[in-house]
C-alpha positions as CSV (number, residue, x, y, z in Angstrom):
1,X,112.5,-8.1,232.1
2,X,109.9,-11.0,231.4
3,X,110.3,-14.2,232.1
4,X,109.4,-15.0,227.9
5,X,111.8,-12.1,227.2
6,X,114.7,-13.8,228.9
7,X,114.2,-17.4,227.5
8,X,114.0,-16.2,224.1
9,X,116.4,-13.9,224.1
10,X,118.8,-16.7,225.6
11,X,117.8,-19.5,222.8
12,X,118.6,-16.6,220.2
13,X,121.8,-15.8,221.9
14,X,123.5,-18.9,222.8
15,X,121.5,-22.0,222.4
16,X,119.9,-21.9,219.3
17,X,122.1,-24.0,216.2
18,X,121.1,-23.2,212.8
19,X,121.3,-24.9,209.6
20,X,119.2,-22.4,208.0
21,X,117.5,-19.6,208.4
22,X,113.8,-21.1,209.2
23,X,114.3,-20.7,213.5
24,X,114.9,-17.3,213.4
25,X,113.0,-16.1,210.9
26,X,110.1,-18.7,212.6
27,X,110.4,-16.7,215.4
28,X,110.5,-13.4,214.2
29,X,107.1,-13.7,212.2
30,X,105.5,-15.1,215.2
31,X,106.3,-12.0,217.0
32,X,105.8,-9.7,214.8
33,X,102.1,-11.5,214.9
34,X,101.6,-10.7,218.6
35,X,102.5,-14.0,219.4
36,X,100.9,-16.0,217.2
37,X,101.6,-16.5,212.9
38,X,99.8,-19.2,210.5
39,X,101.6,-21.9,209.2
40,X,101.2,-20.0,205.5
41,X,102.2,-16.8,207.1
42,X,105.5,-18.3,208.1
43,X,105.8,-19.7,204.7
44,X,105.0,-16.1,203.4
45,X,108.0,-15.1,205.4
46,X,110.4,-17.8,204.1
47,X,109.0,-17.3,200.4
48,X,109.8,-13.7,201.3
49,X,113.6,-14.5,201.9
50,X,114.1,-16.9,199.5
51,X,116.4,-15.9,196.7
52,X,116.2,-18.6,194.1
53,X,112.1,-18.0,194.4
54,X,112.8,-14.4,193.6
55,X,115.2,-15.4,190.6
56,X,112.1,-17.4,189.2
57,X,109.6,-14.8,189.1
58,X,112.3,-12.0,187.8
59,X,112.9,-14.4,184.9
60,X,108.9,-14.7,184.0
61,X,108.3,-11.1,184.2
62,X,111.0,-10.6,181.4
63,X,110.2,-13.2,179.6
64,X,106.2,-13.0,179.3
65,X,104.2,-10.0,180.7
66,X,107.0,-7.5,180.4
67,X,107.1,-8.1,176.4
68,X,103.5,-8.1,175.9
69,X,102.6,-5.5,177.9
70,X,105.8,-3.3,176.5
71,X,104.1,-4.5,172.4
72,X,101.0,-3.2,173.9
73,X,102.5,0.5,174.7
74,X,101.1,0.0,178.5
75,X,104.7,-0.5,179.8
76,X,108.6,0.9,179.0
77,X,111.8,-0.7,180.1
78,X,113.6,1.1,182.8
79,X,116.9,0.3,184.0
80,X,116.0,-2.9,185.6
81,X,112.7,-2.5,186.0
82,X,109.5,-1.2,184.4
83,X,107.5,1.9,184.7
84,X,103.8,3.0,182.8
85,X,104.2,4.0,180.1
86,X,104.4,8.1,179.3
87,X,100.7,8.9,179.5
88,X,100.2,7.4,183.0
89,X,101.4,10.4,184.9
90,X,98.4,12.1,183.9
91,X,96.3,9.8,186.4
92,X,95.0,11.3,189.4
93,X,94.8,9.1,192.6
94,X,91.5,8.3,192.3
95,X,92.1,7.3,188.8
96,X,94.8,4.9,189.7
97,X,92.8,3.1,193.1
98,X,90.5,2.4,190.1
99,X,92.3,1.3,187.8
100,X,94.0,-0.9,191.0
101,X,90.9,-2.3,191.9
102,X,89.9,-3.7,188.1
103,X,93.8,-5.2,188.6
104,X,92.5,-6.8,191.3
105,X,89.0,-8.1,189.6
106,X,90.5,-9.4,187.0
107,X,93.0,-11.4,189.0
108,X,90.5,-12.9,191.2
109,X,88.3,-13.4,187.9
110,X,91.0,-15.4,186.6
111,X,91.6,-17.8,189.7
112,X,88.0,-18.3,190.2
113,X,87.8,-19.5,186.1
114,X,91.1,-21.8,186.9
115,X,91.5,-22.4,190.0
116,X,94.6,-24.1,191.2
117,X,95.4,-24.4,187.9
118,X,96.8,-20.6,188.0
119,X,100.0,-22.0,189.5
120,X,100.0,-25.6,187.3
121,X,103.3,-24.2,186.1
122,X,104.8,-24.5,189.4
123,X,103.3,-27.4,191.0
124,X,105.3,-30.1,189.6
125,X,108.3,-28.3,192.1
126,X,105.9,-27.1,195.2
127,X,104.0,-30.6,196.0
128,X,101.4,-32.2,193.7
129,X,104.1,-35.1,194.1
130,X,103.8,-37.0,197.3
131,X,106.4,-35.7,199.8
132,X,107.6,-39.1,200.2
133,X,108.7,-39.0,196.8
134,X,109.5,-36.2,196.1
135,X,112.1,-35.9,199.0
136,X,113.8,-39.3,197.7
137,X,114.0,-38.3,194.4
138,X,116.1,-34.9,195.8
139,X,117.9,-37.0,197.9
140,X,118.8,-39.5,195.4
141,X,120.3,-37.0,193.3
142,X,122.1,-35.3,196.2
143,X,120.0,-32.2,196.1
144,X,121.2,-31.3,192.7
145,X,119.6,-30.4,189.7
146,X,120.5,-33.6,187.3
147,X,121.2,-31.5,184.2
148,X,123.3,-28.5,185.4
149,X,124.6,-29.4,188.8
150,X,123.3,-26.3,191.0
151,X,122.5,-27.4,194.2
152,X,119.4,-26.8,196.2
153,X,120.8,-24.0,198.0
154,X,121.3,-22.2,195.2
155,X,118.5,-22.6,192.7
156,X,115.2,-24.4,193.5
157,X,114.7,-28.0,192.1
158,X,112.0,-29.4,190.9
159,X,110.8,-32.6,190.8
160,X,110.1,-33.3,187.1
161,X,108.3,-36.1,185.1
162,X,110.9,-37.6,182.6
163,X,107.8,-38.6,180.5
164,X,105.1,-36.1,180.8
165,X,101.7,-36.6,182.5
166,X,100.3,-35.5,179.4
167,X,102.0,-38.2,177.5
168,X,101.1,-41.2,179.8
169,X,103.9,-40.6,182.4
170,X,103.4,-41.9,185.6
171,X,103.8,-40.6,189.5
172,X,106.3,-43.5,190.0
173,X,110.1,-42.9,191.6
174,X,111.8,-44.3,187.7
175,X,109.8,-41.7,186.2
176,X,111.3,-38.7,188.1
177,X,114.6,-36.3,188.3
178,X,115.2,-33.4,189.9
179,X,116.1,-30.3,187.8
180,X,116.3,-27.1,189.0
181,X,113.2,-24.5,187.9
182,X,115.4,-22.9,185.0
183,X,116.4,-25.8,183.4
184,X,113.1,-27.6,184.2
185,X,111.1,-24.9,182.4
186,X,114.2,-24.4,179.3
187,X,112.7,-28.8,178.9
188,X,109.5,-28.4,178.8
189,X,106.6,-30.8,179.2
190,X,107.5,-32.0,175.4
191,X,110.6,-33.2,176.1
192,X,111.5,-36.7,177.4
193,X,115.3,-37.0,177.8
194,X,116.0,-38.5,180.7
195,X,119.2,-36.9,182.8
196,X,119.5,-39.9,185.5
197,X,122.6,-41.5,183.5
198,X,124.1,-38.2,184.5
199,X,123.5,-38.9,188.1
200,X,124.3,-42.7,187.6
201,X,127.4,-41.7,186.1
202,X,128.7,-40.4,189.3
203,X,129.3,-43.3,190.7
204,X,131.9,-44.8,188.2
205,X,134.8,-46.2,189.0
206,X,137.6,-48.7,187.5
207,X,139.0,-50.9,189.5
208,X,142.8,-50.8,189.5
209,X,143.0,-46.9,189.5
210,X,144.7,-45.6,192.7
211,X,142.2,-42.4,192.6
212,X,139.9,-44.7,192.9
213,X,140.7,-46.3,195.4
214,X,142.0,-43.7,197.8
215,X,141.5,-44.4,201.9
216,X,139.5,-41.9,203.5
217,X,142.8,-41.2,206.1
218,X,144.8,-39.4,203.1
219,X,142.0,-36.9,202.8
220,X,142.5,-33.5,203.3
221,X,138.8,-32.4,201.7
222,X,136.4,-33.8,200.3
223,X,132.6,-33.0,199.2
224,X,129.9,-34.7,196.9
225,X,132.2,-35.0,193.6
226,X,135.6,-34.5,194.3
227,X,138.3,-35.6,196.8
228,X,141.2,-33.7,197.1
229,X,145.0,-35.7,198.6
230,X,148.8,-34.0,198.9
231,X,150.7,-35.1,196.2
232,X,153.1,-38.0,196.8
233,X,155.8,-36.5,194.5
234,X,155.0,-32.4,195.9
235,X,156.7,-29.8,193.9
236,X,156.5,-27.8,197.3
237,X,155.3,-28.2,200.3
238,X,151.4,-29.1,200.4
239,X,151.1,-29.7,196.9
240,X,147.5,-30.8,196.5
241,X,145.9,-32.7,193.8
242,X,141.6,-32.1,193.6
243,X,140.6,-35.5,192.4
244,X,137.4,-36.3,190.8
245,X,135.6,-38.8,192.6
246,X,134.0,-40.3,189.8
247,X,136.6,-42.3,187.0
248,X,137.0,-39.7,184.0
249,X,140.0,-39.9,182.1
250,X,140.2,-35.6,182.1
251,X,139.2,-32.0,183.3
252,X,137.4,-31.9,179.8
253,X,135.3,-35.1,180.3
254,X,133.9,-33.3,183.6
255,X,130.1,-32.9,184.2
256,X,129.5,-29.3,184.9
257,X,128.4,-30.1,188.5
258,X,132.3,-32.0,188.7
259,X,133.6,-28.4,187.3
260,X,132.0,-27.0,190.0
261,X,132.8,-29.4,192.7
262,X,136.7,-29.7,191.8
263,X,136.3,-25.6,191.8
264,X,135.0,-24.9,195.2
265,X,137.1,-27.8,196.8
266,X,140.2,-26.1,195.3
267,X,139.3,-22.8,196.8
268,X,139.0,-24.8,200.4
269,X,142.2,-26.6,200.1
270,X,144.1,-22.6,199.0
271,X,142.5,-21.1,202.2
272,X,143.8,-24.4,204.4
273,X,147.4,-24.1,202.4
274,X,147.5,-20.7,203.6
275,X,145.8,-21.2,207.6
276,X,148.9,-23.5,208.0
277,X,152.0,-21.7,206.0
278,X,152.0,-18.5,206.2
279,X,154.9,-17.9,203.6
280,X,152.7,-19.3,200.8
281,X,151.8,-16.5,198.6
282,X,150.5,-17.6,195.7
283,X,149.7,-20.5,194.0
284,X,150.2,-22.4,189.9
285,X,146.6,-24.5,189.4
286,X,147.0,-26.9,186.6
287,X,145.6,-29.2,184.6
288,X,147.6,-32.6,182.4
289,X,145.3,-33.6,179.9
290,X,146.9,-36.2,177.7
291,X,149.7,-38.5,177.8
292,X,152.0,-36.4,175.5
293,X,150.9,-33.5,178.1
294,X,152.3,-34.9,180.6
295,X,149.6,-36.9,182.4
296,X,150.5,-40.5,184.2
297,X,147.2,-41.4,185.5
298,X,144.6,-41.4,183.4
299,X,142.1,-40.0,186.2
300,X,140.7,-36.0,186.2
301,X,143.4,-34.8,188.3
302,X,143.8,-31.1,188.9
303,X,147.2,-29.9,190.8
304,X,147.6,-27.0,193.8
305,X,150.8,-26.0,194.1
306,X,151.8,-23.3,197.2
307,X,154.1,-21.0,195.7
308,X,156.7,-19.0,197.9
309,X,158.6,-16.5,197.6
310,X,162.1,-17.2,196.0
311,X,161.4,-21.3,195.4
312,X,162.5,-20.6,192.0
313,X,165.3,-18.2,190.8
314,X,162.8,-17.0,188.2
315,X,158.9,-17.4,188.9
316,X,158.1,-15.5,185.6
317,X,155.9,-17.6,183.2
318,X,154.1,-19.9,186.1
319,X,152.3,-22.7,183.9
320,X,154.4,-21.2,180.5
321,X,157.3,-23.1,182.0
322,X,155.7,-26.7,181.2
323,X,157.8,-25.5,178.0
324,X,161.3,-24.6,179.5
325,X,162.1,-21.9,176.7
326,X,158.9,-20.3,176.8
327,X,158.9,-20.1,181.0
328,X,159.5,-16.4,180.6
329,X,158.4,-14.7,177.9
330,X,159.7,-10.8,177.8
331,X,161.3,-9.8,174.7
């Protein structure tokens, strides 16, 4: 067993601490190299594995060549893909290598003709920004598209001029948000609207509002958007509330990133409700929206409530019974 062998195989094993999956993968194309790689053959590889790049290019091939080239009569839907159309079958192999190779001609016809501008459609997102910027401009939106709310490890973000080059837009930090490359591309380079009172929205607060105020101690979650507390008054035991962090009078009033975020924290505080009480086995989540619905604080507020086996003589109706007589409904 080599020396190399063992030191790799030990970094692997125990030592190595990922926060994705660049090391490994790293690693892997360097070997399969013979122990050397390219810096743009490792970026082959992570292009390779990279999901929300995938997602991209699926999208353009239904939306542009697959339609022409199915008007044309060249190529026929299938499933969820394409094949040639009927008459294709009739090629012979050395038919198709040639046909292949005129693929190929044309191709490198076209990039010779345009050059980098093949890919123009891309580059706004893959670095004809300085890195600089366009790093702080993710990082000022918290690696979140500024329009929808996916994050970065979901969907790829661009970096997108607010006003377009083509209409006298600048490379200047005011003049940029991040989108993600589906919403970026539903904009368009003829649109202007500027999404960054989204992001500066976030940060709201009103002074005066104990959810706005919370101390970090009576938090038991938290991530970008929402916090989440037990509830001073439970209904049971570990009654939660998922609290938005930014000052929004209800659920409805929510940003589609806070849906999200009040979502997922939700989900972590049911799996911590359960880790810790094992009798919990099921749960009410609920919403007051409105004074005359029952809501005291006017901040987006949303309520987990453990559920146990015989805490009420009659569970039937969960949320119905917010209306005594129509708690349980059977005929």
């Amino acid at each position: 067993m080599s020396v190399a062998y063992k030191k790799l195989r030990t970094f692997l094993q125990d030592e190595m601490r990922m926060s994705h999956i660049y090391q490994p993968l790293m690693i892997k194309t360097i070997l399969a190299g013979q122990g050397r790689a390219s810096t743009r053959q490792i970026a082959a590889a992570f292009l390779a594995e990279d999901e929300s790049q995938l997602e991209y290019y699926e999208a353009i091939t239904n939306r542009m060549p697959g339609p022409v080239l199915r008007r044309r009569g060249i190529v026929i839907r299938d499933g969820d893909g394409y094949t040639l159309a009927d008459h294709s079958r009739e090629l012979s192999d050395e038919e198709r290598e040639n046909l292949i190779g005129l693929c190929d001609e044309a191709i490198a016809a076209y990039k010779k003709k345009r050059g980098r501008a093949v890919w123009e459609h891309r580059a706004v997102g893959l670095g004809r920004i300085p890195g600089k910027l366009r790093y702080e401009t993710l990082k000022r939106a918290g690696f979140r598209c500024e329009l929808c709310g996916v994050s970065a490890d979901e969907r790829a973000l661009d970096v997108d001029h607010i006003v377009p080059r083509r209409a006298g837009g600048l490379d200047e930090s005011e003049n940029f948000q991040a989108l993600c490359w589906k919403c970026n591309t539903n904009k368009g380079a003829g649109d202007d609207t500027d999404f960054r009172a989204v992001r500066a929205a976030h940060g709201v607060r009103e002074e005066g509002c104990p959810f706005c105020s919370l101390a970090e101690g009576a938090l038991v979650g938290a991530n970008a958007l929402a916090v989440a507390v037990r509830d001073r008054y439970p209904v049971t035991p570990l009654h939660t509330l998922i609290i938005s962090r930014r000052h929004v009078k209800d659920f409805f009033q929510l940003f589609a990133s806070e849906h999200r975020a009040v979502a997922v924290l939700a989900d972590q505080i049911r799996r911590q409700i359960v880790e810790m009480d094992s009798t919990v086995e099921g749960f009410n989540v609920g919403v007051n929206s409105g004074e005359v619905a029952g809501q005291t604080i006017p901040h987006c507020h949303v309520h987990v409530i453990p559920r146990r086996a015989g805490d009420v003589a009659n569970p039937r109706g969960g949320v119905r019974w917010v209306i005594p007589e129509k708690g349980d409904y059977r005929p």
